[in-house]
C-alpha angles and dihedrals in degrees: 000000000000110000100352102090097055093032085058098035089058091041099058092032082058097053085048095058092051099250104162089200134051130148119208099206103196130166124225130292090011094117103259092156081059100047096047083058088064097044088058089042091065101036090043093198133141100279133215116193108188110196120179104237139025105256091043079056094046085060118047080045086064096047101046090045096058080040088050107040092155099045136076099258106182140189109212105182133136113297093213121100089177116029119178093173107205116266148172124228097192091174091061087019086239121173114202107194118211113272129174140145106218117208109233096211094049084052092056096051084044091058086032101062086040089057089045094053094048089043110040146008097220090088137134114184122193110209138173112202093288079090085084097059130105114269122159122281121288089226095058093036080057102046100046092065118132105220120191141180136191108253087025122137105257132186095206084202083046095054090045094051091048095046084056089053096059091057102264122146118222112229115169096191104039125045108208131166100282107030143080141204139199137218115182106295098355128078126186123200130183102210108225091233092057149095091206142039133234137225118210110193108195122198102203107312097335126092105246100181142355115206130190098212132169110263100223091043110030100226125154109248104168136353113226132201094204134032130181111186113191126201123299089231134050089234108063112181118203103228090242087059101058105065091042088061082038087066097034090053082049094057099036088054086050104046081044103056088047082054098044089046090040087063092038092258107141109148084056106049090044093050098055092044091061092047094047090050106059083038096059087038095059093046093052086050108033101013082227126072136164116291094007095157082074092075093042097120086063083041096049089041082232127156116254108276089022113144108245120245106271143186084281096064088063097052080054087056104043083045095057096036081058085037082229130112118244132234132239115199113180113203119207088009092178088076111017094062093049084048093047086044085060101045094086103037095050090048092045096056096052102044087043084066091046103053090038087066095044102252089111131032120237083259089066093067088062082060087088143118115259121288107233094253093054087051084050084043098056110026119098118196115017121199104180109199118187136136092226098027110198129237093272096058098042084048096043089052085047096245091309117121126181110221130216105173108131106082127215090251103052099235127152118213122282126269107248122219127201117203130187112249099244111116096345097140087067091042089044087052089048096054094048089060090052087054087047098051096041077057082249124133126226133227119212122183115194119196091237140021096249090060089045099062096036093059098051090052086049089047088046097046080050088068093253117125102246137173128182129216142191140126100297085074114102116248100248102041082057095066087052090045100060086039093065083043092060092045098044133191089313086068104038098272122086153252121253128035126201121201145157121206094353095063081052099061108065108268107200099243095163083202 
């Protein structure tokens, strides 16, 4: 309705003629969600979405996937909820160490959109500008599947050792995404990419079963004739390769402390040398050591100042195995290019201090996200939306602009009042009541956290149903938390919601 048929129909006529560029300028609140799931209806391509944060990615993730039940509809974000990236202060001679607390669900749709996109062409994936960032390549994620069949010839040593391979941990007594354990003739392994595990019960050297089971209680949900389970990690290393990029490290670590105690260096070079050997030392032993995606160019086999592979390698991959292009569609394009511009240039200038004072080696600066030339570079089909498209949209689609202003329902904006300060948390209480009795829900934006969260304990003292939200919630509990917020107390959420910076950005509330 409104604006939607002809917004889509010049959309889709556009990628079919081949036009790299195209901006969808909709206002908000006219369905251009809706509108970008019938885009990728007609053109029926492998699909990258890029949002700019987290909760707009949650999302979209949760409406494309209700608009695409029968494809693999996938959220790729970072899987930190809690990310201390390591740095250098050499003014205090500060040493920040790496901390971060990874989400283990995050990890799984991560691994999850990477096995979609080796494995099928049917695939959406929902990204925020982690989607930039270096992962391990798509041809050695694919060949390092394991494949099995029931019936199949199976060396059950063989399996064990390849199951190691691919990064999974053996653990007898506990059975946790990205382990297996074995009892007798029977081994069970949670794939890293999914919700459930599987039990392979072997007769000899011949796959008896395959079971889909829960993992906490063991029972048995579904029997399979096939299972491909895919590594436990994003980088996967071919055993050949590893000691190839052992021996390159070696004699990069070695080329680099000359150069430190040629220049009288010696703290450096020491240092480095005491890092990069229990570093080397751990690959040789385990194949796997702590901060490993600093050595990824010897990994990769890439050439010093090489991109990494990306999210977007995949996409090429999926494409040529369907013999097909894929599409990028950047929501909210007015702020996710600038955020995806700044990535690099924000990553260079603190490694480049590390490896200046000998905690990191040159390599470790090609551990790094996309410069905005290489993204141009690789990206097909480009469809910018926005409300307030920038000058480079508007330049790239060559001043044209598809709109998309008149919404479904009908609705104009909003009148907008301005009140003075004095005593409007009282007139902002009674306001809220006249939302709740006319069955309506209220938005508040504070200026910090802590006043967020005050307020929303004063609003909830005052005997309204009220929830905060900003960034210290956790990704996941956000898009619960907007859902009970749509529902409101009728259905069991509430009424009011009080946020900072989130609020700001735009959050896809279609009321």
């Amino acid at each position: 309705m409104g604006d939607q048929p002809q917004a889509i129909a010049q959309l889709a006529k556009g990628l079919n003629e081949g036009k790299k560029y195209q901006t969808l300028l909709g206002a908000t609140g006219t369905g251009k969600t809706f509108s970008m799931a019938h885009v990728i209806e007609k053109t029926q391509r492998p699909t990258l979405v890029v949002s700019h944060n987290k909760t707009l990615a949650a999302q979209l993730y949760e409406e494309f996937r209700e608009l695409f039940p029968n494809n693999s509809v996938n959220y790729f974000v970072s899987y930190y909820d809690y990310y201390q990236p390591e740095a250098y202060i050499p003014a205090r001679d500060i040493y920040i160490e790496k901390d971060s607390a990874r989400n283990d669900n995050l990890d799984r749709l991560r691994l999850a959109a990477s096995a979609a996109l080796v494995g099928r062409s049917d695939v959406i994936v929902v990204a925020s500008v982690s989607c930039i960032y270096g992962i391990g390549s798509p041809w050695d994620f694919k060949k390092a599947v394991l494949n099995l069949s029931r019936g199949g010839q199976v060396d059950r040593k063989a399996m064990l050792t390849k199951l190691t391979e691919l990064q999974y941990q053996r653990n007898d007594t506990d059975l946790v995404r990205g382990k297996f354990r074995v009892r007798g003739d029977t081994v069970e392994v949670w794939p890293g990419s999914e919700e459930y595990a599987l039990r392979l019960e072997l007769f000899g050297d011949e796959l008896d079963r395959i079971r889909l089971i829960h993992p906490v209680s063991g029972e048995t949900l579904a029997e399979q004739d096939r299972a491909f389970i895919y590594p436990a990690v994003q980088y996967v290393l071919p055993e050949e390769r590893r000691w190839e990029a052992i021996g390159h490290i070696r004699d990069e670590l070695k080329g680099r402390v000359a150069e430190l105690r040629t220049g009288e260096k010696i703290l450096e070079a020491e240092r480095l040398q005491a890092r990069c050997r229990y570093d080397l030392e751990m690959l040789e032993q385990t194949g796997f050591c702590s901060g490993i995606e600093n050595y990824s160019r010897h990994l990769d086999g890439r050439e010093p100042g090489t991109r990494p592979w990306t999210l977007m390698d995949y996409f090429q991959f999926a494409a040529k195995e369907a013999n097909t292009e894929w599409l990028l569609l950047v929501d909210e394009s007015h702020v996710t290019l600038p955020q995806m511009r700044a990535m690099w240039h924000g990553d260079r200038n603190r490694k480049q201090t590390l490896v200046d004072h000998g905690f990191r080696l040159p390599s470790a600066l090609d551990n790094r996200p996309m410069k905005f030339d290489e993204i141009e570079q690789l990206w097909p089909q480009v469809v910018f939306v926005s409300a307030t498209p920038a000058d480079y949209e508007l330049e790239k689609s060559g001043g044209e602009v598809v709109e998309q202003v008149i919404r479904p329902t009908g609705l104009i904006d909003p009148v907008i009042e301005i009140r003075p300060a004095s005593a409007q948390v009282p007139d902002l209480l009674e306001e809220v009541k006249k939302r709740i009795a006319a069955g309506e829900r209220s938005i508040v934006t504070t200026l910090t956290k802590r006043l967020a969260e005050d307020l929303a304990a004063y609003l909830e003292d005052a005997g309204v149903a009220t929830r905060y939200l900003h960034s210290d919630v956790e990704t996941l509990d956000r898009v619960q938390i907007l859902r009970e917020l749509r529902e409101g107390t009728a259905k069991g959420g509430f009424d009011v919601l009080v946020g900072v910076n989130l609020l700001r950005e735009g959050l896809d509330l279609p009321e």
